[in-house]
C-alpha positions in Angstrom: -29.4 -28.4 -145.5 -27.6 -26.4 -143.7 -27.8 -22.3 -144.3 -24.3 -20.6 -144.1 -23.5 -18.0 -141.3 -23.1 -14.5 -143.5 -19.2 -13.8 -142.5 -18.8 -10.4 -140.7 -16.1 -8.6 -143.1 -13.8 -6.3 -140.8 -13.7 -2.5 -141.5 -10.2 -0.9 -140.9 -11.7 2.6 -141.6 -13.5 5.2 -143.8 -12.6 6.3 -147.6 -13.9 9.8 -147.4 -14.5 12.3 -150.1 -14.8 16.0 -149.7 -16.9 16.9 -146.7 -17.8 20.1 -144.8 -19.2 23.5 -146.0 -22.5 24.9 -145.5 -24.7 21.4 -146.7 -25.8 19.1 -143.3 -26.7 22.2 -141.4 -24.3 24.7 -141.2 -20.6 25.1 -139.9 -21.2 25.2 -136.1 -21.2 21.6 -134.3 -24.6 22.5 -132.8 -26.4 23.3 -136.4 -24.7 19.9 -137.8 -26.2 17.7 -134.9 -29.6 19.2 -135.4 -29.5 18.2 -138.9 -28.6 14.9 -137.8 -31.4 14.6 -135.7 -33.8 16.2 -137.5 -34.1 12.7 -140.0 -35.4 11.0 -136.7 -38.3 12.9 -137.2 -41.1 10.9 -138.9 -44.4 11.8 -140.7 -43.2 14.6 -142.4 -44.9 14.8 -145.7 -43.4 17.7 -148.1 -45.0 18.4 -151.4 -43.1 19.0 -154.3 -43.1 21.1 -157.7 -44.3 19.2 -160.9 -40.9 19.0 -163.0 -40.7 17.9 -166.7 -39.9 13.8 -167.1 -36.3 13.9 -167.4 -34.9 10.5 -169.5 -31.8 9.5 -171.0 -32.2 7.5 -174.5 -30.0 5.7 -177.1 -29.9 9.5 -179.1 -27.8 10.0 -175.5 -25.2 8.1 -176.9 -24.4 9.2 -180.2 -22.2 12.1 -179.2 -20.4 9.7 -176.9 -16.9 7.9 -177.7 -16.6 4.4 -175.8 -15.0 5.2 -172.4 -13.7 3.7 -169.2 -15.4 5.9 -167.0 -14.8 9.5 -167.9 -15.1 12.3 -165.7 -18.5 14.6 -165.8 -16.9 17.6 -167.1 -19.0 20.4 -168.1 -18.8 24.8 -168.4 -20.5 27.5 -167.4 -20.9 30.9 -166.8 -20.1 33.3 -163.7 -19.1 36.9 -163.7 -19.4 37.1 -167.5 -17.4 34.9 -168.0 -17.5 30.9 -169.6 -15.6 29.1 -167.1 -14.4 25.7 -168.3 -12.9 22.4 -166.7 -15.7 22.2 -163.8 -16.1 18.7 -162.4 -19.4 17.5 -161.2 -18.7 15.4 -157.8 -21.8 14.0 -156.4 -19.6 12.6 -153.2 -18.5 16.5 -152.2 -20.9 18.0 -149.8 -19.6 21.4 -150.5 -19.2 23.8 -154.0 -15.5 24.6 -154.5 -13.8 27.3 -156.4 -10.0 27.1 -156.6 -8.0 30.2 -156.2 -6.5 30.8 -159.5 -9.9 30.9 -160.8 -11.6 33.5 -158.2 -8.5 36.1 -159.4 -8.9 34.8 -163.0 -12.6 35.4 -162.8 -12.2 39.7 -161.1 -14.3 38.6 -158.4 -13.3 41.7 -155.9 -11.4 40.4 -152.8 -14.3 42.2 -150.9 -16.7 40.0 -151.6 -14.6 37.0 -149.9 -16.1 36.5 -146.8 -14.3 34.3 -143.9 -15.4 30.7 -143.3 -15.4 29.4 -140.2 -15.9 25.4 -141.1 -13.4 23.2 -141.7 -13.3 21.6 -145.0 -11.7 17.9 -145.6 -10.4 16.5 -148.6 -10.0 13.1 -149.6 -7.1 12.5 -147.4 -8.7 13.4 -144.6 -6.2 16.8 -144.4 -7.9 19.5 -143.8 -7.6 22.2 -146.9 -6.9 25.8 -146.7 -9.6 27.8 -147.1 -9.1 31.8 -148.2 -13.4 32.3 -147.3 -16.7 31.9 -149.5 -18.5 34.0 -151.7 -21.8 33.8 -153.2 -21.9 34.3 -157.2 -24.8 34.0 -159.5 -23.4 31.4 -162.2 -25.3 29.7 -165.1 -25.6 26.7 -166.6 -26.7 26.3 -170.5 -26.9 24.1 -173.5 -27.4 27.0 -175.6 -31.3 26.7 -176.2 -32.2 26.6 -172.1 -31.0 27.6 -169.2 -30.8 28.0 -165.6 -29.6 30.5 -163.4 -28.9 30.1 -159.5 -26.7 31.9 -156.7 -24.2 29.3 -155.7 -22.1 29.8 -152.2 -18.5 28.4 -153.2 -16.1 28.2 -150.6 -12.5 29.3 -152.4 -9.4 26.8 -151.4 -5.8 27.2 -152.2 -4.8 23.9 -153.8 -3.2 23.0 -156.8 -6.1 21.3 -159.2 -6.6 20.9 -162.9 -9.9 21.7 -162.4 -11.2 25.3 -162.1 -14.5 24.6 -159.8 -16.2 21.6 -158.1 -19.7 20.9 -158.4 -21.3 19.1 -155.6 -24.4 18.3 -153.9 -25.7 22.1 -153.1 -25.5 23.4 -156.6 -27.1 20.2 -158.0 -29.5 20.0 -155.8 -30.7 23.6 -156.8 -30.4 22.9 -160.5 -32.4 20.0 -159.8 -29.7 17.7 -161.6 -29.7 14.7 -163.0 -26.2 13.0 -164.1 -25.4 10.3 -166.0 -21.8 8.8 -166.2 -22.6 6.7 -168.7 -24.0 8.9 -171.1 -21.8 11.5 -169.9 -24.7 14.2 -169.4 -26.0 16.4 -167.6 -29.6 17.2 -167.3 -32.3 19.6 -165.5 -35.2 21.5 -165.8 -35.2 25.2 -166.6 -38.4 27.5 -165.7 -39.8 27.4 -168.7 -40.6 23.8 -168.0 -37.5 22.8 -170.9 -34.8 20.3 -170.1 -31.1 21.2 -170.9 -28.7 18.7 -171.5 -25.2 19.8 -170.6 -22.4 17.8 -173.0 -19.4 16.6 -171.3 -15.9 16.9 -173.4 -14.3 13.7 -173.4 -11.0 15.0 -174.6 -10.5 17.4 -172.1 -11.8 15.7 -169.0 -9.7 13.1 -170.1 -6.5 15.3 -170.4 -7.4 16.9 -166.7 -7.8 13.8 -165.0 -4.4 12.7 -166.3 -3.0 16.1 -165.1 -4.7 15.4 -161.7 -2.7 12.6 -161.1 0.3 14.2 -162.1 -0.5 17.0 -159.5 -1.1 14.0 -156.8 1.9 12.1 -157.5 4.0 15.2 -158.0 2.9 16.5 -154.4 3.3 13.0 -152.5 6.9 13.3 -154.2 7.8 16.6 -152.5 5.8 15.6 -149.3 7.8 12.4 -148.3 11.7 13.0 -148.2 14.3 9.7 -148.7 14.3 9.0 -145.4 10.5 8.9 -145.2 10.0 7.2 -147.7 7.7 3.8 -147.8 9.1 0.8 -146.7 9.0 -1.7 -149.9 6.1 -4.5 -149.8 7.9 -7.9 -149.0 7.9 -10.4 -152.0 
């Protein structure tokens, strides 16, 4: 019998999400390259803390209304303050705190330091950065909690979102999500787990607003006589 040659499928490009920031080794082209090659290096044995088993069960579903992929929304708290709509993006590589909610929050404009990375956004455009800041922000169920210093770089972008959770910050909470169960879960000092609850309702209302912010800008961006050419029948 004979075995069928596995067909090479072409690759036109990349689909990127948002990349840059201070995670893969810094800003500077020289830092990011010794991160690269630093995963060549083999026999590296690291020992980690002992962490409480962290499981999601049936009971994970009760709270849950039947969706079609929700959004991981969640909340929490940063200069005093219970900051809602904050999306948890495993693909961004980088925190991000939208402007309106820096000045919403009081954070003194003194405390904004200047970034000199680049940040990229799912287009590929770069995004305007105003600078970073480092802000001690907590997450909470209610009965456990953890606390941790998180470096968010501040972009001017329209968003219905006010923060973006990525890799850094769930790395240091030591998170685990679930986008089926819509949770979020990690272990707190005390050796608890807290289970942050996402709200369907309004994750659901700001993704829809998210595409109306998209569709809105990619209106204003292309004029008439820019516009698309239509797809032949």
């Amino acid at each position: 019998m004979e075995t069928q040659k596995p067909q090479k499928i072409p690759v036109l490009g990349d689909l990127l999400t948002i990349a840059g920031g201070f995670s893969g080794g810094g800003t500077t082209s020289s830092s990011q390259k010794r991160y690269c090659r630093s995963v060549m290096i083999a026999g590296l044995v690291l020992s980690w803390p002992s962490t409480p088993e962290i499981m999601f069960s049936d009971d994970d579903r009760l709270d849950v209304f039947p969706h079609e992929d929700d959004p991981v929304l969640i909340s929490m708290i940063a200069m005093g303050r219970r900051v809602h709509r904050v999306l948890v993006d495993q693909g961004s590589s980088t925190d991000v705190m939208f402007w309106s909610t820096f000045t919403g929050l009081g954070i003194p404009f003194d405390q904004l330091r200047p970034f000199d990375g680049v940040l990229v956004g799912f287009s590929s455009d770069p995004v305007e950065v105003k600078g970073y800041v480092d802000l001690r922000t907590t997450f909470t169920d209610g009965d456990a909690s953890k606390t941790i210093t998180i470096c968010y770089v501040v972009v001017q972008a329209p968003s219905s979102y006010n923060v973006l959770v990525g890799r850094p910050s769930l790395n240091q909470l030591e998170a685990i999500v679930s986008t089926v169960y819509l949770k979020v879960k990690f272990p707190t000092k005390d050796g608890k787990v807290a289970t942050l609850k996402v709200d369907q309702a309004t994750a659901r209302k700001c993704y829809e607003n998210s595409l109306k912010i998209r569709r809105t800008a990619y209106t204003i961006a292309v004029s008439p006589e820019e516009s698309p050419p239509e797809p032949e029948p």
